[in-house]
N, C-alpha and C positions, 0 to 999 in steps of 0.2 A: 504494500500500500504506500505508494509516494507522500499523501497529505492527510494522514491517521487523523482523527477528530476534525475537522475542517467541513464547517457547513455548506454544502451544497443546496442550490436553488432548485427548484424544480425546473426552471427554465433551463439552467446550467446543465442539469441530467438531460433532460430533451434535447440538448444539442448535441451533447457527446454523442449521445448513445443514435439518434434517427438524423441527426446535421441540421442545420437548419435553414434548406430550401424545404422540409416535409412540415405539414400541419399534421400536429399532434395536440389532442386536449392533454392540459397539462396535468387530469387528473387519471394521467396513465399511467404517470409516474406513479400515485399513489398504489393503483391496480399492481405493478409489477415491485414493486418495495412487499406488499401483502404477500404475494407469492413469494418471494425470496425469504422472506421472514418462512413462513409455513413449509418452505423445503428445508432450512436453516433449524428450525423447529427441533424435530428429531436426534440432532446431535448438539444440542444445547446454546448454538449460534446466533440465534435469533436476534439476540440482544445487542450485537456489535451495528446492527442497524437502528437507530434509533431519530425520532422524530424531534425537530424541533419548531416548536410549534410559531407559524407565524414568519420562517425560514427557512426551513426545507430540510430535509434528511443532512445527520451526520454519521460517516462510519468510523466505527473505536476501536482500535486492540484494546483498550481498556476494560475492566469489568462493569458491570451494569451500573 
């Protein structure tokens, strides 16, 4: 992980991930964050994804 705890925007994941000539709602991000948490789930991960609210997903080595 290059930028451990570092908040990302939603906007900011929309662009890595689809570029940004593509429309995307930006509440896709939230759709595939749920799913990554729920396959993450299983093996105790889940948590390294974490919400902040009002600014967007930050991911942690850190514990919860």
């Amino acid at each position: 992980m290059q930028h451990p705890d570092r908040i990302y925007s939603r906007e900011q994941l929309l662009n890595h991930a689809w570029g940004q000539n593509v429309y995307v709602e930006e509440r896709t991000v939230d759709v595939h964050i749920l799913r990554l948490r729920k396959n993450l789930q299983p093996y105790g991960f889940d948590h390294y994804i974490q919400t902040m609210r009002g600014a967007g997903y930050r991911f942690t080595v850190g514990s919860s």
